[in-house]
N, C-alpha and C positions, 0 to 999 in steps of 0.2 A: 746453258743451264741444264738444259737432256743429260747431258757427258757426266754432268757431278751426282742430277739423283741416280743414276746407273749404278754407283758401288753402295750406294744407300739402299735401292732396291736387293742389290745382291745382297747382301748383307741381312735384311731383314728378309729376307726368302730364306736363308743360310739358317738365321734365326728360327723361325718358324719350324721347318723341316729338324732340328735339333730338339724342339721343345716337343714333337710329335714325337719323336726316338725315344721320350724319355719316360719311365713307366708311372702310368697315375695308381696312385693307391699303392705303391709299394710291390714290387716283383716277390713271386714264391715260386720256390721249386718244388712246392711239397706235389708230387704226384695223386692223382684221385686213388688208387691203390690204398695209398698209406690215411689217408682221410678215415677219423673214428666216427664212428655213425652216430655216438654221442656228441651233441653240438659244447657240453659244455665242459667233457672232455677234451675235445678238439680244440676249442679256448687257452685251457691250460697248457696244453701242449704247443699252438701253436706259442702263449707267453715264453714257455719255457725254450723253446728254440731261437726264439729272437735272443735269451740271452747267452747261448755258446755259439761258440766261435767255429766255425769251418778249418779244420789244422791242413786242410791242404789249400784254400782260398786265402786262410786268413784274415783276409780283412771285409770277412761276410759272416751273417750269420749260417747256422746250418739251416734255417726257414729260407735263405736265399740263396744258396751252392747247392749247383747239379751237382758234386762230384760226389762218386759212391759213397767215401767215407762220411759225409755228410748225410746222405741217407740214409744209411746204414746208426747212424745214431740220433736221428727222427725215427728211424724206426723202435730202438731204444727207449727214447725218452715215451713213446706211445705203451711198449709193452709196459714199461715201470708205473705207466699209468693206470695202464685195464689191471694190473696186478692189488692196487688198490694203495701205492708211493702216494706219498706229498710231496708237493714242488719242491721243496727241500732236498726230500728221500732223494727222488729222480736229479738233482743238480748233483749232491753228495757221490753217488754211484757212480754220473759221468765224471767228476773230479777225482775219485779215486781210482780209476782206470785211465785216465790221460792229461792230471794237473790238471793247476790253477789255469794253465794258458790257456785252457776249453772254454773259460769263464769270458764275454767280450768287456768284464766289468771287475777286474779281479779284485778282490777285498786286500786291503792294508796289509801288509803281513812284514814278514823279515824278507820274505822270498822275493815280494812283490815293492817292495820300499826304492828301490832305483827306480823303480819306473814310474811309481808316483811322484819321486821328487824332482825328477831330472827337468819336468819342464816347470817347476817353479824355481830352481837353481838357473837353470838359463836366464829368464825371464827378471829374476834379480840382477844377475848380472850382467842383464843388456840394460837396465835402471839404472845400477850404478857407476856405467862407462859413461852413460848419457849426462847422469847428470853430475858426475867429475869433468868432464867437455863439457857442460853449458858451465860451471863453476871456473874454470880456467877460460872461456871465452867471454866471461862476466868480468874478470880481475881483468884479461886483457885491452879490454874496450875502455874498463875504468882507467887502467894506467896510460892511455894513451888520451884519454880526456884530462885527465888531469894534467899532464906535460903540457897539454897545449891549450888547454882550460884557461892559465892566469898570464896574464901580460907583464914582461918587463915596465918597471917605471916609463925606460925611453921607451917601448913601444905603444904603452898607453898614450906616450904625448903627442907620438905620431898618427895615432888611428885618432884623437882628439881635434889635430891637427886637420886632419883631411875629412873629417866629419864637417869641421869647420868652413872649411874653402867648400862645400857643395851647398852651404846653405844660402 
């Protein structure tokens, strides 16, 4: 019984030591440097950098990517701040300097229309495979019920028959 909780214990030690790796409250890379000394400036900016994109991480925000370019446009989104931008002004400015793709939420557009619909086209058409296969496995089961469903005359007289003889 030792031998088997052994990979249980492994396991939950493994667990543990993964759940400690993992950051509480959300990682930032914003450097103390770059921190406005206004707290409700800093608010805004930190909102506004949760919603662009990291163009060299990609799939972080720039509030979560060490890499220059990413601070180099915290730093951005901070001056367009002290300058006296609305969240608007400041998203506007980085989107006309490096697109929609800066955006990690891009708005509906022409530009942007594949990528909104592609996982609802998939997602339809793994619906409609599925349930053409449950429809063809539904006919199939009925047609093979039904063939064997109804007894010949003679075989009724025989299952009749042998119903008979066990009573």
């Amino acid at each position: 019984m030792g031998a088997r909780r052994h990979p249980v214990k492994l396991a939950a030690a493994l667990l543990l030591v993964l759940l400690a790796l993992l950051p509480i409250g959300g990682a930032s890379a914003v450097e103390p440097d770059e921190v406005l000394q206004d707290a409700k400036l800093e608010a805004r900016a930190r909102r506004l950098s949760a919603e662009l994109r990291c163009l060299v991480c990609q799939n972080q925000s720039i509030d979560d990517s060490n890499a220059p370019l990413a601070k180099d446009l915290r730093l951005i989104v901070r001056e367009r701040l002290l300058a006296g931008d609305s969240n608007d002004a400041v998203l506007d400015f980085i989107v006309a300097r490096y697109g929609t793709f800066v955006l990690l939420r891009p708005p509906l557009g022409l530009d942007t229309i594949l990528l909104w619909t592609t996982p609802l086209v998939v997602l339809s058409g793994i619906g409609i495979v599925l349930a053409l296969h449950l429809r063809r496995r539904r006919a199939e089961l009925t047609s093979v019920g039904q063939s064997t469903g109804t007894l010949s005359p003679e075989e009724q007289a025989r299952l009749d028959e042998i119903l008979r003889d066990r009573e």
